[in-house]
C-alpha positions in Angstrom: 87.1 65.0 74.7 88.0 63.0 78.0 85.4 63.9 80.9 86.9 65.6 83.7 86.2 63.1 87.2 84.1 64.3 89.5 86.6 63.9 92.2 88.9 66.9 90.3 85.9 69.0 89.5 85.2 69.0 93.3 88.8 69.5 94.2 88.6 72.4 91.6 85.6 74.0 92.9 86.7 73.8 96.3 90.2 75.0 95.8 88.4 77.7 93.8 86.3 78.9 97.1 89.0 78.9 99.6 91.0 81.0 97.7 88.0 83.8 97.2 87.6 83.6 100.4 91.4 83.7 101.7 91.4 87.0 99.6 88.3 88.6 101.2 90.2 89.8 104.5 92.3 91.7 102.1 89.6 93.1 100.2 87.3 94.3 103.2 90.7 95.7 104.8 90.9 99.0 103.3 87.1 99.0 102.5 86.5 100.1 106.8 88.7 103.0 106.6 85.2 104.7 104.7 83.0 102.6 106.7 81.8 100.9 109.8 81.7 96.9 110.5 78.0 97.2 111.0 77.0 99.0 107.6 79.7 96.6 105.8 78.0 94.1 107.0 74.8 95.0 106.1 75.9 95.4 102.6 77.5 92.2 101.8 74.3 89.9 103.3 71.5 92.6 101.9 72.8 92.1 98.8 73.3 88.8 99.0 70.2 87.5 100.4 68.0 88.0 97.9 70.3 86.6 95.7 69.9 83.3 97.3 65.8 83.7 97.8 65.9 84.1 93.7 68.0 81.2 93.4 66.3 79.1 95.9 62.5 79.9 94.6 64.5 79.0 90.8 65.6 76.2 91.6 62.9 74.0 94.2 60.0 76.1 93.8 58.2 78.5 95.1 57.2 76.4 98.4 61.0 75.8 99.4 60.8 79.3 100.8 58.2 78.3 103.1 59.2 78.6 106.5 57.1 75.6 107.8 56.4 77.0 111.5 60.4 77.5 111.9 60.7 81.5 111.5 61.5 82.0 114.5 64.1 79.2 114.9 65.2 80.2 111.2 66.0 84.4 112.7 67.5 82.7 115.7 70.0 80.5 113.9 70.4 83.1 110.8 71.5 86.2 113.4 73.9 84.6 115.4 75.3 83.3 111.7 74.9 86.1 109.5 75.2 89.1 111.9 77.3 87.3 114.4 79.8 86.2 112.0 79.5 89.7 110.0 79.9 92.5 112.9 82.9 90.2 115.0 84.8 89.5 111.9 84.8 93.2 110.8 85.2 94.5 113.9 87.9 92.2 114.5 89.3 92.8 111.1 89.7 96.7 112.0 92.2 95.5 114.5 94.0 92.9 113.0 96.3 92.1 109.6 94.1 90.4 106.5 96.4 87.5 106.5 96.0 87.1 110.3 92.4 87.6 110.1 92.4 84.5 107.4 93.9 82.2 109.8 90.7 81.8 112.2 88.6 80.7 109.3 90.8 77.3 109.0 90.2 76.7 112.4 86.4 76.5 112.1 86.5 72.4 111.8 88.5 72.6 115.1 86.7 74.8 117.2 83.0 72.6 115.9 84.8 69.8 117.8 85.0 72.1 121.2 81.2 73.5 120.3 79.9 69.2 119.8 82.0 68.3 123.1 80.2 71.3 124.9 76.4 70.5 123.6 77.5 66.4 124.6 79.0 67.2 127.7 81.7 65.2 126.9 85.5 65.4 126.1 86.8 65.5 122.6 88.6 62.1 121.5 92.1 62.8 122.9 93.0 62.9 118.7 90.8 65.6 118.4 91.6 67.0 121.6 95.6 67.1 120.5 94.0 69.3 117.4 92.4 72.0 119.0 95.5 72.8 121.0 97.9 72.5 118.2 95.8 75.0 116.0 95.3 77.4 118.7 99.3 76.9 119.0 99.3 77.8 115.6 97.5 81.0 115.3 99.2 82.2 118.7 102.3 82.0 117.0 100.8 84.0 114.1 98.9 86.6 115.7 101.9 87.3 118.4 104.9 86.7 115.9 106.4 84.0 118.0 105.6 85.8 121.5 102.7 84.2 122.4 103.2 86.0 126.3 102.0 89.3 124.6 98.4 87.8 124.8 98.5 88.1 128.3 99.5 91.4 128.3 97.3 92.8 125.9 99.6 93.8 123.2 98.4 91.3 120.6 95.3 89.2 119.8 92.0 91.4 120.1 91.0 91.9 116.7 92.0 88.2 115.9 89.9 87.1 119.5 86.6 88.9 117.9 87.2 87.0 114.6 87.8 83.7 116.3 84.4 84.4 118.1 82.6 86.1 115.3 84.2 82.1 113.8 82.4 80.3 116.7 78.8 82.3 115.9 79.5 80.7 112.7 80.3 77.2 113.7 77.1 77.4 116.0 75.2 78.7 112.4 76.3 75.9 110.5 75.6 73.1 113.3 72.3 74.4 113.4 71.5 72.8 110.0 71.3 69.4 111.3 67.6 70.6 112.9 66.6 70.9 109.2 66.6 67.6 107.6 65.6 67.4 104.6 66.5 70.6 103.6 69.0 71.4 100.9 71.8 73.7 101.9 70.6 76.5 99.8 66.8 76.4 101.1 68.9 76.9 104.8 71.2 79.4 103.7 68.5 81.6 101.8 65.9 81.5 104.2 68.5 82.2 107.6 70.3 84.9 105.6 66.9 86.6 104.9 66.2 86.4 108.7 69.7 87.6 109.6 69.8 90.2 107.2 66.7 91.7 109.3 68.9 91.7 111.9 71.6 93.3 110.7 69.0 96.0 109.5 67.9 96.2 112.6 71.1 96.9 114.8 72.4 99.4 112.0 68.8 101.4 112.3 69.4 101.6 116.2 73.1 102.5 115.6 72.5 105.2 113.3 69.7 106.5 115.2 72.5 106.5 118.6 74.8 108.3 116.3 77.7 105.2 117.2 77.4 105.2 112.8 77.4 106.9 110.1 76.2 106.5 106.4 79.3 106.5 103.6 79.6 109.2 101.8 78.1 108.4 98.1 81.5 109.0 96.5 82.9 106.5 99.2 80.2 103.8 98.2 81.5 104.1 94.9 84.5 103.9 95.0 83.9 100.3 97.2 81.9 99.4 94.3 84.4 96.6 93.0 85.7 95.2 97.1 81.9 95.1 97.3 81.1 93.0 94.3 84.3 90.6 95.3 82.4 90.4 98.8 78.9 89.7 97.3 79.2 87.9 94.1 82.2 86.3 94.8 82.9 85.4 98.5 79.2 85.2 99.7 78.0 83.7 96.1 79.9 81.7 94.3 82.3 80.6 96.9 79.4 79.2 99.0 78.0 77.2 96.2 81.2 76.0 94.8 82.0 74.8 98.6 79.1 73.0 98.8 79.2 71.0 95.6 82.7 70.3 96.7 81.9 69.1 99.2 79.6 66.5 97.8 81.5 65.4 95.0 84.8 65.3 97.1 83.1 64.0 100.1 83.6 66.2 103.8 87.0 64.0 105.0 88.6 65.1 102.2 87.1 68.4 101.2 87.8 70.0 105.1 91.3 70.2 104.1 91.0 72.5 101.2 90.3 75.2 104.2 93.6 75.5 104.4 94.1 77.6 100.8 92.1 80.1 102.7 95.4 81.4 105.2 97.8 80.0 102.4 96.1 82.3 100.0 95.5 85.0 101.9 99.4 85.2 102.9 100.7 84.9 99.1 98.8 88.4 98.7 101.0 89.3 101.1 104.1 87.6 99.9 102.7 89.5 96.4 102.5 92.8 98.0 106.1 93.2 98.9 106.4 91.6 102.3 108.1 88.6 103.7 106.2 86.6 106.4 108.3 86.3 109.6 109.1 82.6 110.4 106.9 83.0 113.2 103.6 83.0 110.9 104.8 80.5 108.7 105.3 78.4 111.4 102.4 79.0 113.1 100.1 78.5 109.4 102.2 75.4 109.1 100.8 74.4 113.0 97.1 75.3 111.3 97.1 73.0 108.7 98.9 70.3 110.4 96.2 70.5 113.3 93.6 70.3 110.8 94.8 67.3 108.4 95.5 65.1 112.3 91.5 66.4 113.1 90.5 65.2 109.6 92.0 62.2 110.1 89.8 61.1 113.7 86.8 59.4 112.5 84.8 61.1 115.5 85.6 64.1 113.9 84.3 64.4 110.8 81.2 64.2 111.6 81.9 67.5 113.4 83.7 69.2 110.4 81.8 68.6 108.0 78.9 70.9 108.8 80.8 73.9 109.9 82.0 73.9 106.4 78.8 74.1 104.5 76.5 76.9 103.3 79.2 79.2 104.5 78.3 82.8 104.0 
């Protein structure tokens, strides 16, 4: 039997993760008509995290989970990931379309080239630069069906402005890993999503205690037994490390670009549910991608991409 290169497994794996993930917007969807973005969120990274601690203390040992003096930089980084990411994209998502939603996750390379530029005090390479504008071109065209002038006015854009910053929180997660050498992607995503999961705890004790939540209903829970699984297992499990050894058999200038399957996907669920994209949104995706493949291809940039992608939760 002929091996399989480790090029295509990569490709595989990777193709394999963007599409979970471009079908997690349409899975969480119907799941906060029963309840809030806070207690979702707590749900998918409080069962997740030890997960990854089990994993982690598995695989290196039972002194990977030391924190070595960091804990505090460890909380810092895994709240604004976990908890930022978690409460702005579901809050977001409440206000916005799945496959809209799924849009903002492609531009994650793109908007660690504005987050770099802003720690360097320094303008992107005009490449680069010509990126950023294209994609957020693109997902103008997508959120505002080809009317870009109703963001000004209000009538389009919120729920996909809270994603895009819940995006950022994410980006600024990711980057964060470079204070870590030495450590392997899963010791850093186990050991921040323990510390953001406290976090998340935390803000959904005060906001039940205000009374701006409420618990689910126990027939509610199960009934989101399955969405939940897809979220857990799938999306925050074996999406994450499939992405990562992607990553490193396909290499990061090559592996960015599967982020694209993520909007791709998440509209042919659309396509599959009966309704046509307007020309506007495929235009706009098409702007995405096209934004993203001219980013991949500045050498400045990948250095830049390539960690907003990894240990993605």
């Amino acid at each position: 039997m002929p091996r399989i290169p480790i090029w295509l497994r990569g490709a595989a794996m990777l193709a394999t993760a963007a599409a979970i993930w471009g079908g997690m917007f349409a899975v969480a969807k119907p799941l906060m008509a029963e309840m809030d973005a806070f207690t979702l969120t707590l749900l998918r990274y409080g069962l997740a995290a030890p997960f990854f601690l089990a994993l982690l203390w598995a695989v290196e040992g039972r002194r990977a989970l030391a924190t070595e003096g960091r804990a505090l930089r460890l909380w810092w980084l895994g709240t604004v990931g976990f908890a930022g990411f978690g409460f702005l994209a579901f809050i977001g998502l409440g206000a916005a379309r799945p496959e809209h939603a799924s849009v903002i996750p492609a531009m994650m390379p793109l908007i660690s080239v504005g987050v770099v530029a802003l720690r360097q005090h320094a303008w992107p390479a005009p490449r680069a630069l010509a990126a950023v504008g294209l994609g957020l071109l693109g997902v103008a065209l997508v959120v505002t069906h080809g009317d870009p002038q109703t963001l000004l006015t209000g009538g389009a854009g919120r729920g996909e402005a809270l994603v895009l910053a819940g995006a950022t929180c994410w980006v600024v997660y990711t980057l964060g890993a470079a204070s870590f050498p030495g450590w392997s992607g899963l010791r850093y995503t186990a050991l921040t999503g323990a510390f953001g999961t406290l976090s998340i705890a935390a803000v959904e004790l005060v906001a039940l205690a205000a009374g701006a939540v409420t618990l689910p209903a126990p027939e509610a829970l199960a009934s989101a037994v399955p969405a939940l699984i897809y979220l857990v297992l799938a999306s925050s499990v074996v999406a994450v490390l499939g992405w990562n050894a992607g990553m490193r058999a396909v290499g990061p200038a090559r592996g960015v670009l599967f982020i694209n399957l993520v909007p791709v996907t998440a509209f042919a669920i659309v396509v599959a549910g009966g309704r046509i994209p307007t020309g506007s949104e495929i235009a706009g995706v098409a702007l995405v991608i096209a934004a993203l493949v001219l980013n991949s291809l500045a050498p400045a940039a990948r250095t830049a991409a390539a960690p907003a992608l990894r240990a993605r939760g």
